[in-house]
ZALO-693896 format. One record per residue: residue number from 1; residue in one letter; x negated, y, z negated of N, C-alpha, C in turn. Coordinates in steps of 0.1 Angstrom, whole numbers, plus 5000, padded with zeros to 4 digits. Layout:
! residues N
<volum NUM; A; <X; Y; Z>; <X; Y; Z>; <X; Y; Z>>
...
//
This chain:
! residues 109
<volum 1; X; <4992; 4988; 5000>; <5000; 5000; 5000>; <4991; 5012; 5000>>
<volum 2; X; <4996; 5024; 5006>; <4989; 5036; 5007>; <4995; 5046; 4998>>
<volum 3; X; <4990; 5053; 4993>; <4996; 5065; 4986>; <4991; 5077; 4988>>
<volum 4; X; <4997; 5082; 5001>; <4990; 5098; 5002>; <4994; 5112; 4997>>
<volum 5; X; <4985; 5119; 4991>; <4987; 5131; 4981>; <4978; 5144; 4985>>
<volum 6; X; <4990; 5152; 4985>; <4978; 5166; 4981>; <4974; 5171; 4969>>
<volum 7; X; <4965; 5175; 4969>; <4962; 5181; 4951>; <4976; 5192; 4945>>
<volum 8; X; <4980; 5197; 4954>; <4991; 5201; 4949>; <5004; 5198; 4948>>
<volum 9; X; <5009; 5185; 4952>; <5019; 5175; 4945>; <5014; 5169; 4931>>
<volum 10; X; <5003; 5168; 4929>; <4999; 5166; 4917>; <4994; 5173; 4906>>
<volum 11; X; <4996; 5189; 4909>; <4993; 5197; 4899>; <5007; 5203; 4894>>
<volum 12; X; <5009; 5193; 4882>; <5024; 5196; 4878>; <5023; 5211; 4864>>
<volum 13; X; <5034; 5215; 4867>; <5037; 5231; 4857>; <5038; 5227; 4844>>
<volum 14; X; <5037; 5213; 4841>; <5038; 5219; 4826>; <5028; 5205; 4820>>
<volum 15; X; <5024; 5208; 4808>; <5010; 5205; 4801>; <5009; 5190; 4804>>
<volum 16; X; <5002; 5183; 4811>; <5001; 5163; 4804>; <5014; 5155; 4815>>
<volum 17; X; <5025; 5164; 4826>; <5027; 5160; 4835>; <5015; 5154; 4847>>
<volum 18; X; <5005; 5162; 4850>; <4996; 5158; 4863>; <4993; 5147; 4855>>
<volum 19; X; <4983; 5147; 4843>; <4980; 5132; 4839>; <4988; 5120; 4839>>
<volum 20; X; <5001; 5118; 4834>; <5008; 5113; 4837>; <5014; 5105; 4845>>
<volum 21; X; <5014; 5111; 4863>; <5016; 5106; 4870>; <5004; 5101; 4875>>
<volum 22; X; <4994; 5106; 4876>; <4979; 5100; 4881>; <4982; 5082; 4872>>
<volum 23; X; <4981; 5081; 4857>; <4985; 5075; 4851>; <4997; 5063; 4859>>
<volum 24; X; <5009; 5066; 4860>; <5023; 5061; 4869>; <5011; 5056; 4880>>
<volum 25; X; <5004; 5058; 4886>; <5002; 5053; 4900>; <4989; 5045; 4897>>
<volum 26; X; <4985; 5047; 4891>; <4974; 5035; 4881>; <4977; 5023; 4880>>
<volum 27; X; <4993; 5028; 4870>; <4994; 5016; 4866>; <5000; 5004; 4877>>
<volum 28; X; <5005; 5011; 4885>; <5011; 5008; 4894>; <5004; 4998; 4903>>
<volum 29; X; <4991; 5000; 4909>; <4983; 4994; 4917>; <4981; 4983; 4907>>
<volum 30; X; <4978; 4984; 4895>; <4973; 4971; 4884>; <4984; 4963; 4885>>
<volum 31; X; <5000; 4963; 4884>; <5009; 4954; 4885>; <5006; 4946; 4899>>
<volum 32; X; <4999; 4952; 4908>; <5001; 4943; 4920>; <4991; 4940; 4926>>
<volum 33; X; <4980; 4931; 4917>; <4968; 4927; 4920>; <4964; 4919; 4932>>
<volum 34; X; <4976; 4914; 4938>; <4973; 4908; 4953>; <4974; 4918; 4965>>
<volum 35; X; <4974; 4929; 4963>; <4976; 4940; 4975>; <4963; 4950; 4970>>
<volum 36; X; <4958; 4955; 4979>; <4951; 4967; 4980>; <4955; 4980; 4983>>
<volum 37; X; <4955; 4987; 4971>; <4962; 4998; 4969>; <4950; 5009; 4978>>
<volum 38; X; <4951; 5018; 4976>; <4947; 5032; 4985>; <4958; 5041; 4982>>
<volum 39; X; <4947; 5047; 4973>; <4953; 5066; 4968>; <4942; 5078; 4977>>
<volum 40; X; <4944; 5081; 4982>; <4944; 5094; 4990>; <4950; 5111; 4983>>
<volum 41; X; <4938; 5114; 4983>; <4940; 5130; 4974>; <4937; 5137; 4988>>
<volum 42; X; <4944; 5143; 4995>; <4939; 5158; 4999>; <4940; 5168; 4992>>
<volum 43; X; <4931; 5175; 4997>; <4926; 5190; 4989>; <4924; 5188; 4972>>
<volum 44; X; <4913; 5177; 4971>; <4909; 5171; 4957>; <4906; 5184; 4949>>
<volum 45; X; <4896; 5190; 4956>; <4889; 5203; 4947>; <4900; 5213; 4940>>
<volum 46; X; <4912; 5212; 4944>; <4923; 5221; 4936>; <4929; 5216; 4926>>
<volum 47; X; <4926; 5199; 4925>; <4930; 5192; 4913>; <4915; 5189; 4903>>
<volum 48; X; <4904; 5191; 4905>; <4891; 5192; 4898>; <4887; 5200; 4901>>
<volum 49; X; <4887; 5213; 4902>; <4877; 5227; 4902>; <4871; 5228; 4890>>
<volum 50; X; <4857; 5232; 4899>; <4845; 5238; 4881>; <4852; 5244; 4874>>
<volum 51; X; <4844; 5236; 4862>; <4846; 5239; 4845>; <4838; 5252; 4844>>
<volum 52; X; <4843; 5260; 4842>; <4837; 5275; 4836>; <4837; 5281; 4822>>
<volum 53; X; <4836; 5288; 4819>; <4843; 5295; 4805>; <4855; 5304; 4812>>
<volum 54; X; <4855; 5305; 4827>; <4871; 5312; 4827>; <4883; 5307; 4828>>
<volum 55; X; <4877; 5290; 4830>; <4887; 5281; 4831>; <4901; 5277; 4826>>
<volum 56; X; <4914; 5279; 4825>; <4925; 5275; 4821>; <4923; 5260; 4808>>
<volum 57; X; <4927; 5262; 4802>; <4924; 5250; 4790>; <4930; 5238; 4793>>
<volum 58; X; <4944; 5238; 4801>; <4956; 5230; 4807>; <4946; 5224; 4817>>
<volum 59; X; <4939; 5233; 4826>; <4928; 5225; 4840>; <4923; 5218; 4832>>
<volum 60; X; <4910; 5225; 4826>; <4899; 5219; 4814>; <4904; 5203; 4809>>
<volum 61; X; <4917; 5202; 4806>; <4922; 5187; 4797>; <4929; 5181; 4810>>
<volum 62; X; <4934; 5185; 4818>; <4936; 5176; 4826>; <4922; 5172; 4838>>
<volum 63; X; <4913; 5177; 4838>; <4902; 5173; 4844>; <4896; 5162; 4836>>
<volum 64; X; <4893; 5160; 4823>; <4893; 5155; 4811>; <4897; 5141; 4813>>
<volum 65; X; <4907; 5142; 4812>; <4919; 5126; 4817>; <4916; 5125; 4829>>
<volum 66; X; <4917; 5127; 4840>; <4911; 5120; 4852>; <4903; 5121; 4853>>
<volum 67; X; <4891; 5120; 4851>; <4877; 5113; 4849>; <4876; 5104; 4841>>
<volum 68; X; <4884; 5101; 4829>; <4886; 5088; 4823>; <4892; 5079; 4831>>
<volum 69; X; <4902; 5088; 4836>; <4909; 5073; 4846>; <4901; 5069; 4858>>
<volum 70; X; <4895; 5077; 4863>; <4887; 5077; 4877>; <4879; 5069; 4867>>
<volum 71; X; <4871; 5064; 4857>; <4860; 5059; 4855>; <4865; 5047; 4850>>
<volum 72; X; <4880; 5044; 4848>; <4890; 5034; 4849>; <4892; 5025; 4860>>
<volum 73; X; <4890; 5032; 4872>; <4892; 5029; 4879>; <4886; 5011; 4887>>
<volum 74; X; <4875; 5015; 4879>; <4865; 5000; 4879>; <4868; 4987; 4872>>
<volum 75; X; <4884; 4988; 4865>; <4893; 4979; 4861>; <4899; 4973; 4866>>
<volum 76; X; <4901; 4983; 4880>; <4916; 4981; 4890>; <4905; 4979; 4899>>
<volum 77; X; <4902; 4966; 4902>; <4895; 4961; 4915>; <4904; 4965; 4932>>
<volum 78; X; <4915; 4962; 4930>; <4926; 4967; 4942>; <4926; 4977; 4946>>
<volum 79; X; <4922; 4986; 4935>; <4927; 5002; 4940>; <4910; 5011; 4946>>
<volum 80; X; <4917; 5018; 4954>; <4903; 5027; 4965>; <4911; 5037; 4959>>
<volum 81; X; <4901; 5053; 4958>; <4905; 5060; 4954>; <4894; 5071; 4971>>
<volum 82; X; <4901; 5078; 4976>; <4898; 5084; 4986>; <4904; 5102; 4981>>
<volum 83; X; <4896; 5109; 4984>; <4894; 5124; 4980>; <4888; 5129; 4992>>
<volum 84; X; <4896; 5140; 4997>; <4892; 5148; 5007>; <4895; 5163; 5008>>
<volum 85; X; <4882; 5170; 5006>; <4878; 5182; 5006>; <4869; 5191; 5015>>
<volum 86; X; <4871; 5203; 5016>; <4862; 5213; 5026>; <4857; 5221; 5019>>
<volum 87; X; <4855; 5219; 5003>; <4850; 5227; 4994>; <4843; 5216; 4984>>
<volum 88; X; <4835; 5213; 4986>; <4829; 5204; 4981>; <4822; 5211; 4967>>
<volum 89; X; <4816; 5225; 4972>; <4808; 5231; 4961>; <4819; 5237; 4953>>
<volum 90; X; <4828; 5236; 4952>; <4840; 5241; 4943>; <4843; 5231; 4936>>
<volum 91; X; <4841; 5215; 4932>; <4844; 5211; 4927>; <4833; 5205; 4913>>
<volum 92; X; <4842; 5201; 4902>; <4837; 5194; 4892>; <4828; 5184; 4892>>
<volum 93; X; <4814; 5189; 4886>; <4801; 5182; 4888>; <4806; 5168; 4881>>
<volum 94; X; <4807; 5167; 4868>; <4814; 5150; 4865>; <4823; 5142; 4871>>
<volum 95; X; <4831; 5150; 4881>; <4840; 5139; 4890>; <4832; 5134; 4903>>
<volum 96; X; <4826; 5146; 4905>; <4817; 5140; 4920>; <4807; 5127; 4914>>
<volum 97; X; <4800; 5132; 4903>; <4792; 5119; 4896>; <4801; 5101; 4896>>
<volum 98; X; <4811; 5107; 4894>; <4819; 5093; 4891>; <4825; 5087; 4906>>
<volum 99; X; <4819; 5097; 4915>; <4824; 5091; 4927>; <4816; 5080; 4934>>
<volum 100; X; <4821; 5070; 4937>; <4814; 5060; 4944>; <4804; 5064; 4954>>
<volum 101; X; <4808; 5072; 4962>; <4805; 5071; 4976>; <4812; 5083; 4983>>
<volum 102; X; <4801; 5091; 4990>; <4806; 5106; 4995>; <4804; 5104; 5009>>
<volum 103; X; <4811; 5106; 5015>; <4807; 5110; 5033>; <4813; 5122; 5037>>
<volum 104; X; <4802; 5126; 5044>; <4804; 5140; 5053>; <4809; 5135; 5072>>
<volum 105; X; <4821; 5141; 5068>; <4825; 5145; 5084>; <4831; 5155; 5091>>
<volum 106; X; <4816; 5155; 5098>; <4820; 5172; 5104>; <4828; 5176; 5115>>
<volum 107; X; <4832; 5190; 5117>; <4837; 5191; 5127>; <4841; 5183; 5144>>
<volum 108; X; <4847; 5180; 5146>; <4853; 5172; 5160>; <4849; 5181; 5173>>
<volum 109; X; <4838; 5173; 5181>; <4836; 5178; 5195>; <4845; 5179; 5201>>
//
């Protein structure tokens, strides 16, 4: 099964919703250990943007919980987690670390 997302379907308005559902779709792939799940984030960097001191505290803790889950993720053999961004330097130095595997693809001739 595929699950495709934009970072902004998943940046929910109110506090421990975004975790939540990252969470719902976790668990989700783990009930169905004979299928190969595939989550697909577009525009990742708006759901992990750098940690700053200007940072919102709500970003700050929900960045927090998905890097636990993302480092969860090595539980859920089934599940591929795929993230795609054009702001690479805009994003959270600990999520990129927890990423398996980065490829660059550039522009189309």
């Amino acid at each position: 099964t595929t699950t495709p997302l934009a970072a902004g379907e998943l940046n929910r308005p109110y506090v421990g919703e975004t975790e939540k559902l990252l969470i719902d779709i976790m668990y989700r792939a783990n009930t169905i250990p004979y299928l190969i799940c595939a989550m697909t984030i577009d525009e990742i960097d708006g759901l992990v943007p750098k940690r700053d001191n200007n940072a919102q505290q709500s970003k700050v803790d929900g960045i927090s919980v998905l890097l636990s889950h993302i480092e969860g993720v090595k539980n859920i053999p089934n599940l591929i987690v795929f993230g795609a961004t054009n702001r690479r330097n805009m994003m959270d130095e600990a999520f990129l670390r927890r990423m398996q595997a980065k490829c660059f693809v550039g522009r189309p001739s």
